[in-house]
N, CA, C and O atoms as a MOPAC input file, in Angstrom:
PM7 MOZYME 1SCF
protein

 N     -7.44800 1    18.48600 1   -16.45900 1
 C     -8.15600 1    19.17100 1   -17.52700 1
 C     -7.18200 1    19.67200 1   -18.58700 1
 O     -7.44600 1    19.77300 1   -19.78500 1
 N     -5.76000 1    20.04200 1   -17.86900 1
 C     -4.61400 1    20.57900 1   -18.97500 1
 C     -5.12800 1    19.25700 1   -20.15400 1
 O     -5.77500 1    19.52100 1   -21.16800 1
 N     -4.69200 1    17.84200 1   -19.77400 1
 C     -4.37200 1    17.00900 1   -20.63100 1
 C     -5.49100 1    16.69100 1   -21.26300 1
 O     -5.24700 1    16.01500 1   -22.26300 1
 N     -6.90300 1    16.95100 1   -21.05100 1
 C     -7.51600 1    16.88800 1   -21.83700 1
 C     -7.75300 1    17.70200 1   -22.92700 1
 O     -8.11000 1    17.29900 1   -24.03400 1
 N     -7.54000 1    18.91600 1   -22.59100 1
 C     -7.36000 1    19.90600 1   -23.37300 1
 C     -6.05700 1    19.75200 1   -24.55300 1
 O     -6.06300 1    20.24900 1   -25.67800 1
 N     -5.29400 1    19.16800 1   -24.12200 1
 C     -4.11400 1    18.91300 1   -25.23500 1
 C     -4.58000 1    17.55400 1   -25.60600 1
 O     -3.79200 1    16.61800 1   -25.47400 1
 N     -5.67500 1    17.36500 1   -26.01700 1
 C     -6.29300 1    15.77600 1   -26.64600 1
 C     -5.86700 1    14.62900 1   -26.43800 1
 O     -5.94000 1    13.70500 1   -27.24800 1
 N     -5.24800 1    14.56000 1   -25.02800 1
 C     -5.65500 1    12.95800 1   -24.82400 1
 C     -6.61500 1    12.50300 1   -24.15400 1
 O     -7.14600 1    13.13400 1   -23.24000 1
 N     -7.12100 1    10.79600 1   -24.70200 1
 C     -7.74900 1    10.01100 1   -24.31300 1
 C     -8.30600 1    10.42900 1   -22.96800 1
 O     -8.21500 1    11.59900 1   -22.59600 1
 N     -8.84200 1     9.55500 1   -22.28600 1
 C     -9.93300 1     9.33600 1   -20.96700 1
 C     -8.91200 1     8.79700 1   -20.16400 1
 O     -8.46800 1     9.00500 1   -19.03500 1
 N     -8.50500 1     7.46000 1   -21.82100 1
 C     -7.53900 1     6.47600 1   -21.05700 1
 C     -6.22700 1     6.89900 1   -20.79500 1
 O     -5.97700 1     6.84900 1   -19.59100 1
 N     -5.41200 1     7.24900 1   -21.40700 1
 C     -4.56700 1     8.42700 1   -21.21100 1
 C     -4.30300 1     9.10100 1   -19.87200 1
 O     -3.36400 1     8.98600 1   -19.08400 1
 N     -5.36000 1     9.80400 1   -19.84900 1
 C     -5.41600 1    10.62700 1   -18.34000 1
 C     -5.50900 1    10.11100 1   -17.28800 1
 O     -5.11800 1    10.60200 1   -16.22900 1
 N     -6.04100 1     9.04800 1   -17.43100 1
 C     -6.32900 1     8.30200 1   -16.11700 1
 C     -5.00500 1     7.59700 1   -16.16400 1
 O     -4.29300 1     8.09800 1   -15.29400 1
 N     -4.22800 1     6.43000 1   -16.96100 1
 C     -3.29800 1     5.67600 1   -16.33000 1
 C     -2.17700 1     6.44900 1   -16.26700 1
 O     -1.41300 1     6.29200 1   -15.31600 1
 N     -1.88300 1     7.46600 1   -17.33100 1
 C     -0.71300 1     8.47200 1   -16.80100 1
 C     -0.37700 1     9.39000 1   -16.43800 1
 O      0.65800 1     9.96800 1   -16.76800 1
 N     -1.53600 1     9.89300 1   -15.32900 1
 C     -1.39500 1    10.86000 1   -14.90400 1
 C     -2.64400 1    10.28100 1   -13.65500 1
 O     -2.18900 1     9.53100 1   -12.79100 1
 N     -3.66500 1    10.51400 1   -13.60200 1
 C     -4.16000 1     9.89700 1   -11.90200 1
 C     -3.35700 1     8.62100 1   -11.25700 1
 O     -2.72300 1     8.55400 1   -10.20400 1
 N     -3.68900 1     7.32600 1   -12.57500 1
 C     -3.25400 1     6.29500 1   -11.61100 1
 C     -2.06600 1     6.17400 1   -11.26100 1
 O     -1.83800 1     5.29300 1   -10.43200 1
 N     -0.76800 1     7.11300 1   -11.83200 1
 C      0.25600 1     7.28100 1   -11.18000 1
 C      0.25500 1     7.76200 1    -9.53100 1
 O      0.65400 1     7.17400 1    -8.52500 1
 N     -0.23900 1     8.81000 1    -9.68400 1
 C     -0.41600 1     9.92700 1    -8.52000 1
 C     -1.16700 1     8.80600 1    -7.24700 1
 O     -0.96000 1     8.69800 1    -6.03900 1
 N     -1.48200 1     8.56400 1    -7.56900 1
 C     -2.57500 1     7.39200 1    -6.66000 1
 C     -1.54600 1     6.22800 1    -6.21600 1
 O     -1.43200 1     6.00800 1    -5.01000 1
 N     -0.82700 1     5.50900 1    -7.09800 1
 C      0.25300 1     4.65500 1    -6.56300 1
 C      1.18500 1     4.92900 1    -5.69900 1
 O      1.69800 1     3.99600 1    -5.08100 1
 N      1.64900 1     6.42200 1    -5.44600 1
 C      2.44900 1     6.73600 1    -5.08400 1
 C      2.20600 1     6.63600 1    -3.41500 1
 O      3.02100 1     6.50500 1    -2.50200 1
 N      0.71400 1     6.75700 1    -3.41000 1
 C      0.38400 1     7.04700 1    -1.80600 1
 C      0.00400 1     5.57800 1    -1.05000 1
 O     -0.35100 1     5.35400 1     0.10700 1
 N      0.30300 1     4.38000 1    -2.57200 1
 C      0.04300 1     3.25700 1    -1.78800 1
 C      1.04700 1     2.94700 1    -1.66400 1
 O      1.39100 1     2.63300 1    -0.52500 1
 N      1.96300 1     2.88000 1    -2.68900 1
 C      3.23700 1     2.90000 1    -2.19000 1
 C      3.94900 1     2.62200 1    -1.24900 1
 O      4.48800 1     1.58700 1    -0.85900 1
 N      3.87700 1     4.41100 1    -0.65200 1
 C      4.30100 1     5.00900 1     0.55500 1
 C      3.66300 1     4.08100 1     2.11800 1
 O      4.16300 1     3.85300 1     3.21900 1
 N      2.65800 1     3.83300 1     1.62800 1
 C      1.31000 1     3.39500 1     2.73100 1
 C      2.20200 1     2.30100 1     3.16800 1
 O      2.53400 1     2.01700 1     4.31900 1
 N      2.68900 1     1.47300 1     1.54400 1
 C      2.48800 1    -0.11600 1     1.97500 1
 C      4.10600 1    -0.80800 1     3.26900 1
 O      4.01100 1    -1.93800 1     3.74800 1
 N      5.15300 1    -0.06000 1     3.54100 1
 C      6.02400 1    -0.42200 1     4.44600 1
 C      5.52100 1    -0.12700 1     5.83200 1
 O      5.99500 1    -0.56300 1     6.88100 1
 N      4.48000 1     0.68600 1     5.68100 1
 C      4.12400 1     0.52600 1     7.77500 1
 C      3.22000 1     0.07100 1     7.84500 1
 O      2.89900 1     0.01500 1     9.03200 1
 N      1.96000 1    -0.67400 1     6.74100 1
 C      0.94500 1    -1.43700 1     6.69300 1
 C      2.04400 1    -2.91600 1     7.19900 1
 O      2.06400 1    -3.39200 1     8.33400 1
 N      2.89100 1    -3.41700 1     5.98900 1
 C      3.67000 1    -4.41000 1     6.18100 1
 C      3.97700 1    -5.08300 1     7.80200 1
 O      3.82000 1    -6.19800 1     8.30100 1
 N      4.59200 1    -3.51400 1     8.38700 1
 C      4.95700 1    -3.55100 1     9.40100 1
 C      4.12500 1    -4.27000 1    10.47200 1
 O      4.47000 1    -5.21200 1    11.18500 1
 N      2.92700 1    -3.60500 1    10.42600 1
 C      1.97300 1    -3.86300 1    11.46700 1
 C      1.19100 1    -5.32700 1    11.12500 1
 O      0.94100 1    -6.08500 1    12.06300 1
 N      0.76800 1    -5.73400 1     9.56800 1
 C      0.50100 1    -7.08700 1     9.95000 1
 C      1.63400 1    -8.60900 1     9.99300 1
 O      1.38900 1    -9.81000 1    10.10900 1
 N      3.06400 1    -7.73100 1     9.81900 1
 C      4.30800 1    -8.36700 1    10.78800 1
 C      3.73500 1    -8.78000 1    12.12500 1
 O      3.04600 1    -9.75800 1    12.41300 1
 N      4.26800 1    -7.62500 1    12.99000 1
 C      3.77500 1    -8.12900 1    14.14000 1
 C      2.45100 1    -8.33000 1    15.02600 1
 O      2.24200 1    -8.47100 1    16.23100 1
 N      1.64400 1    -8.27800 1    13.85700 1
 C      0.40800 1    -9.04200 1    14.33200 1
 C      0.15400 1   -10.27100 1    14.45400 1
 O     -0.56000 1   -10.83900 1    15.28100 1
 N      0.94000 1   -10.80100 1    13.34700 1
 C      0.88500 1   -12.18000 1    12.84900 1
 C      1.93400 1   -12.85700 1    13.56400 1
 O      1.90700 1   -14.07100 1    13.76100 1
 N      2.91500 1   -12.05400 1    13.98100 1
 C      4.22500 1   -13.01700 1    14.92400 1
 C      3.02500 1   -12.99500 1    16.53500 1
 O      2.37800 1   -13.87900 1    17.09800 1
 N      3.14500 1   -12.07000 1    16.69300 1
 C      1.93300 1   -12.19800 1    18.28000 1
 C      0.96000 1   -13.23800 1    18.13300 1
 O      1.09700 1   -14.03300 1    19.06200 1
 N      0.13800 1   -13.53200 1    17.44200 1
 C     -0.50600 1   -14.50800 1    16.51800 1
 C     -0.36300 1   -15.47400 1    16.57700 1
 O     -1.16000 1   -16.36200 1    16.87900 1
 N      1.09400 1   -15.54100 1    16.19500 1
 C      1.70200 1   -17.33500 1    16.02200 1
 C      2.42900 1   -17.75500 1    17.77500 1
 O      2.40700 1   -18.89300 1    18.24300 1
 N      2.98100 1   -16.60700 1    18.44200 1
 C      4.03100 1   -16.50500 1    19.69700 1
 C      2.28900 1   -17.26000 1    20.77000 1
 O      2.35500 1   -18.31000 1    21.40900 1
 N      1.23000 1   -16.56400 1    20.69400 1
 C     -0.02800 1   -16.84400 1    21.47000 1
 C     -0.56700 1   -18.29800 1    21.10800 1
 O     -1.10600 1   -19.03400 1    21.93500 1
 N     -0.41700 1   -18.52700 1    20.16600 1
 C     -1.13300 1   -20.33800 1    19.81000 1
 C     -0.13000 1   -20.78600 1    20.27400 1
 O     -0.22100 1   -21.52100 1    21.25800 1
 N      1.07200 1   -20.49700 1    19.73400 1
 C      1.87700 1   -21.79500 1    19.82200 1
 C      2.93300 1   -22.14000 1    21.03400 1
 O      3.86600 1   -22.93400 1    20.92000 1
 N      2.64100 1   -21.46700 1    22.09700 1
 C      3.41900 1   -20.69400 1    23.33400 1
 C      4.36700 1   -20.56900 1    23.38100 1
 O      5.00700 1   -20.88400 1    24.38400 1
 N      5.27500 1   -19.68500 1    21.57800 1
 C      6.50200 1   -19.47400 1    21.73700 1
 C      6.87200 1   -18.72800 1    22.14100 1
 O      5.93800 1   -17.98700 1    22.44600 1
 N      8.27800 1   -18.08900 1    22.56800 1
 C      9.01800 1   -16.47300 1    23.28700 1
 C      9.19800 1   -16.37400 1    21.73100 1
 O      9.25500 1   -17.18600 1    20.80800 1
 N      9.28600 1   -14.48100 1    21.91000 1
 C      8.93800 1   -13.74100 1    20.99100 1
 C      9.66000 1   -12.74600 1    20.99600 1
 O     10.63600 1   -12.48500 1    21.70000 1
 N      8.77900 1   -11.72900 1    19.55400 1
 C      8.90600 1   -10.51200 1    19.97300 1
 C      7.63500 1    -9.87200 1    21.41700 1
 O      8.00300 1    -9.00500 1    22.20900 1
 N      6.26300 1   -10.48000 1    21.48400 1
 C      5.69600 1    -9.95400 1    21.99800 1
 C      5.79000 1   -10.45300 1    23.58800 1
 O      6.67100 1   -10.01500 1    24.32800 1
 N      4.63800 1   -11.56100 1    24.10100 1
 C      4.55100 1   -11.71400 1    25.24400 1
 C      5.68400 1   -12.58800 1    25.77900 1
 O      5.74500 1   -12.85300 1    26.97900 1

């Protein structure tokens, strides 16, 4: 509301100032998301293809 009050845009407020704030937490999110469909996808491939692994 500050920044609206100092007259900027809709658009303004939203890409530099929410949709920042908002990236930050995907960001953060996206190295242990990574992580996990890593080794989902190696378990995945180790189970079809009956290679030794990280998993079984």
């Amino acid at each position: 509301t500050t920044a609206k009050a100092k007259g900027l845009s809709n658009h303004k407020v939203l890409y530099g100032h929410v949709f920042r704030n908002a990236m930050l937490l995907v960001i953060a999110g996206f190295p242990s998301a990574f992580i996990g469909i890593f080794f989902t996808g190696s378990l995945l491939v180790e189970v079809i293809f009956s290679l030794d692994g990280l998993g079984l």
